[in-house]
C-alpha positions in Angstrom: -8.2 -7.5 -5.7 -5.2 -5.4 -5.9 -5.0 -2.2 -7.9 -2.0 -0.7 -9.1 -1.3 3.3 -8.0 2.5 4.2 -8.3 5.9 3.0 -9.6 9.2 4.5 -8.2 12.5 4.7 -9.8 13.7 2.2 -7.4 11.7 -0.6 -8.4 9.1 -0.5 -5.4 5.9 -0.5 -6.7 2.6 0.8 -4.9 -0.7 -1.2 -5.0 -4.0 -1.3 -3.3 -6.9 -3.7 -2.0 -10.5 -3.5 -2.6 -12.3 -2.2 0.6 -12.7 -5.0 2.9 -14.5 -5.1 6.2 -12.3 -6.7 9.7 -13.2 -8.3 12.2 -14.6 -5.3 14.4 -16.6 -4.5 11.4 -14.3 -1.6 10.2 -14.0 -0.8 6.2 -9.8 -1.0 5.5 -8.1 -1.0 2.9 -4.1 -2.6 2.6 -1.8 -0.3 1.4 1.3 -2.2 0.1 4.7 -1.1 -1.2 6.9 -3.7 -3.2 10.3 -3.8 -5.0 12.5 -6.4 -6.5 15.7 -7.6 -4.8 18.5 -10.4 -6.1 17.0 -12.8 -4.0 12.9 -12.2 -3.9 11.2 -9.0 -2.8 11.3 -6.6 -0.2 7.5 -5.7 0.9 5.9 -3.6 3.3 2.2 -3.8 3.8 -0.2 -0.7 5.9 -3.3 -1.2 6.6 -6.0 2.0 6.6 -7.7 3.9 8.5 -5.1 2.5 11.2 -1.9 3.0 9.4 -0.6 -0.3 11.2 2.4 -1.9 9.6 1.2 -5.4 9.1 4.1 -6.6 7.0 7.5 -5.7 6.9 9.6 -8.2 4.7 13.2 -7.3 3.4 15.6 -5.0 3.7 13.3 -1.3 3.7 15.4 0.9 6.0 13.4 3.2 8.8 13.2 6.1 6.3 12.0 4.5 3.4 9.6 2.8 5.7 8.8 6.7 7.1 8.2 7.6 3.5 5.5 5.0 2.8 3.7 5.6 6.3 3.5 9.7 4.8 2.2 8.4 1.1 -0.2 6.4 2.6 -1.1 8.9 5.7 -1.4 11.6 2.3 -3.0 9.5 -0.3 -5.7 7.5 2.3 -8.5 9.4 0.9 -7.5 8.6 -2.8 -6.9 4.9 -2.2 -11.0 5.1 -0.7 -12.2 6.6 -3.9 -9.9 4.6 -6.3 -11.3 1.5 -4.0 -14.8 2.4 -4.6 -14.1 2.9 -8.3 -12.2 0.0 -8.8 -9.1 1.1 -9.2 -7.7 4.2 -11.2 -8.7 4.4 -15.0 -5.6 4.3 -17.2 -5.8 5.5 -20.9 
């Protein structure tokens, strides 16, 4: 499951996973940034607590991609919580 966190002006869109456990028995969570293009979607994924870039689709330049790894480095502990809760509660 994927929750929805954040919308920029640009398009790219922020959303979340459940908690899941790997396979060295570590709780993660995938952290993934998405926007629109012309031709499909551009699409970074980052996975917590290791804040490894697992995907990197499209056309994200190296600061946009330094901009996601500091939301995600700054909002880990929310996306925990929000995880737990299941997702942020929108009026």
């Amino acid at each position: 499951m994927m929750y929805p966190y954040v919308q920029y002006p640009d398009g790219t869109e922020v959303v979340f996973s459940n908690i899941y456990t790997d396979e060295n028995g570590k709780e993660c969570i995938d952290v993934h940034f998405e926007r629109p293009t012309k031709d499909g979607f551009d699409s970074v994924r980052i996975k917590l607590p290791s804040y490894e870039i697992i995907i990197w689709e499209g056309n994200y330049s190296d600061e946009e991609i330094e901009f996601f790894k500091t939301i995600t480095e700054n909002s880990a502990d929310l996306f925990y919580k929000y995880s737990k809760e299941g997702g942020l509660k929108f009026a």
